[in-house]
N, C-alpha and C positions, 0 to 999 in steps of 0.2 A: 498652294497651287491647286488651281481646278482638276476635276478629274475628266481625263480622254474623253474626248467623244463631244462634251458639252463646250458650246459657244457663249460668249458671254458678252452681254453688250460693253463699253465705257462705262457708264454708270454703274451697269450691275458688278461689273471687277473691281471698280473702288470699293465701293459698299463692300464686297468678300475680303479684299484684304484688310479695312477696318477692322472686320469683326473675327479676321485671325491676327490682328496684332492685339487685338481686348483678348482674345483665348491664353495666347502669348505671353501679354503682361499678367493675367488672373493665374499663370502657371507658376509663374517666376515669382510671383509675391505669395502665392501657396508655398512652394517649397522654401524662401528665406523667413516666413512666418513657423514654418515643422522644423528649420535649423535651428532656427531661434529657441525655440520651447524645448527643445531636446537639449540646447544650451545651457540653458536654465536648469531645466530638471536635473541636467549634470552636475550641474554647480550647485546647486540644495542639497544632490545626493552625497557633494563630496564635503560639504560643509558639515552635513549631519556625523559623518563619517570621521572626522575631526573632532566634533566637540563629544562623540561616542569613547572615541581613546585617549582624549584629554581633557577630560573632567574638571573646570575648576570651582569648586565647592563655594559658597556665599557665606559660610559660619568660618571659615577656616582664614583668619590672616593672617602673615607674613612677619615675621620679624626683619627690618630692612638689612641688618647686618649679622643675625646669626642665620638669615637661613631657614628659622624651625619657627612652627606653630606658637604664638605665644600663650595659647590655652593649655600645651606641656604642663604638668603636672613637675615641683620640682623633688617628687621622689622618681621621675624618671630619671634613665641616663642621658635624653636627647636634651632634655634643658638643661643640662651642663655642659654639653658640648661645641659653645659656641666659641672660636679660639678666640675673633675680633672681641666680645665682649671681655673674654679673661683679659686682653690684651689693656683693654679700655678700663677698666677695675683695676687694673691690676697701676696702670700709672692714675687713677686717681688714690688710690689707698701710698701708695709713692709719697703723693706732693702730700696728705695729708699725715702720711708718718715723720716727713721734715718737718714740718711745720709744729708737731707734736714735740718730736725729740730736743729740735734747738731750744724751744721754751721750757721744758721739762729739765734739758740735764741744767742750761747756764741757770736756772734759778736754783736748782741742787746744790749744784757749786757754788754761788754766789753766795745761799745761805751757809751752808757749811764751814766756808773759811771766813766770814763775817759774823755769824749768828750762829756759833755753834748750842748755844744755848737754847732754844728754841727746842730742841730735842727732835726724832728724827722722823717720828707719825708727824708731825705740824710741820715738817720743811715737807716732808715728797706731798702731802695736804697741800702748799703752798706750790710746791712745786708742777704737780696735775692741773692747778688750775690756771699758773702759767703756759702751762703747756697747751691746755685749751684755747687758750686766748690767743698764742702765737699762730697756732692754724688756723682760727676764725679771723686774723689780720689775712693770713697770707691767702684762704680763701676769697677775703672779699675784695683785696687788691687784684686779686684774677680776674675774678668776676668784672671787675669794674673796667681794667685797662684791657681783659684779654678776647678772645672774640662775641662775650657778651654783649662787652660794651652795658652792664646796667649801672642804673646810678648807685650812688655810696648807699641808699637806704636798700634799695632794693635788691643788693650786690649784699649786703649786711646780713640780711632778714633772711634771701635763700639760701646763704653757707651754715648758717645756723638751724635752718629747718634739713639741710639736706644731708648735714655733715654731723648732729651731734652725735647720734647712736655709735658713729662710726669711730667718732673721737674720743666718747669717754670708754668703751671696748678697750680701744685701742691702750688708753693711757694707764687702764686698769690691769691689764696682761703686762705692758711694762714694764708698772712700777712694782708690781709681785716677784716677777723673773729675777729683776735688778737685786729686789731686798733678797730674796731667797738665795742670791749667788754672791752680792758683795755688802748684804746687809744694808745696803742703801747710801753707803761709802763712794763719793766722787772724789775716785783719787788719781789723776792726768800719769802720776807717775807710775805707777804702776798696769803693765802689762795685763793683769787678770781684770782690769777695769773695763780695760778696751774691748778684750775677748768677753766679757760679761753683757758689755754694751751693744756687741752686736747680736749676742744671740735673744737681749730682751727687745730687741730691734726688727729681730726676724720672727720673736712670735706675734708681738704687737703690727706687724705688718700682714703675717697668715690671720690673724684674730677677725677682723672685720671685711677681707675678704670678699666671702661669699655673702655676704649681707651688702655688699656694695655691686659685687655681679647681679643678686637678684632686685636690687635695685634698678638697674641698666635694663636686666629684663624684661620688669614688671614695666616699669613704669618709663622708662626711657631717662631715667636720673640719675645725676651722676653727683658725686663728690666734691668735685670739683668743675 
């Protein structure tokens, strides 16, 4: 608006309100240019402010299912703390001790009441290494049919790179337990058999373990 007093031609009132609507717009684009930047610097401040209280470290990664550092140390307590892996160890040492037991006792037995001769270091000899073989079957049947899916060679070659430490532990705490409780005696009829079978059962089962957890671990490998 002009000020009092002054007269203003046509021409020269258009020309003044042009150059108060240029004032007008140069105000308005001033102040959404200062919201903006203060917008900004707000959002950088609060972004800094974020990654200030939540630090996520570049050496340090994840184990996807325990949770904890896989650079754990395992004379800590946190790298044994993982329940999913016990859980996950704990049924591949399972399938691995069926797989151990059925071949180990039925060739026990089998030799025993066919070949008692044979004497009884060279049947549980024979018998371990049945045992071995029945889990290395029933491993590579997994492998092959179960969510592998790898072929017979390939399903072959990883149960036996992934399973032996696990298997001959295993079959070497059993067959001591057994001998040391029923002297190596597979006798169906009698009761002390049974109770002798489960407890070389339950150490050949704790024996390998932790060796099968820090497997899962380490390496993300399992037993089966």
């Amino acid at each position: 608006m002009a000020p009092r007093g002054m007269v203003i031609s046509s021409r020269s009132g258009s020309r003044y309100l042009q150059v108060q609507r240029l004032c007008a717009g140069f105000q308005s684009s001033a102040k959404t240019s200062i919201s903006c930047n203060q917008r900004s610097q707000n959002t950088h401040h609060l972004k800094g402010s974020v990654r200030s209280t939540n630090p996520q470290p570049s050496t340090c990664r994840k184990d996807p299912e325990s949770k904890v550092s896989v650079k754990d140390s395992a004379f800590s307590i946190s790298y044994w703390n993982s329940r999913a892996l016990w859980k996950r160890a704990g049924i591949n040492t399972l399938r691995c001790l069926i797989g151990c037991t059925l071949g180990d006792f039925s060739a026990m037995w089998f030799l025993q009441s066919q070949h008692p001769e044979l004497g009884i270091y060279t049947i549980m000899g024979i018998s371990m290494a049945s045992g071995l073989a029945s889990s290395l079957s029933i491993e590579t049947i997994l492998l092959r049919y179960g969510l592998d899916r790898l072929g017979w060679r390939a399903a072959a070659t990883t149960a036996a790179g992934m399973s032996m430490v696990s298997m001959l532990s295993m079959e070497a705490v059993q067959n001591v337990v057994d001998y040391h409780l029923m002297g190596g005696v597979v006798d169906l009829q009698n009761p002390g058999f049974w109770a002798a079978a489960a407890i070389s059962a339950g150490a050949g089962f704790l024996t390998p373990l932790p060796y099968n957890y820090m497997r899962l671990r380490k390496y993300g490998k399992a037993c089966h």
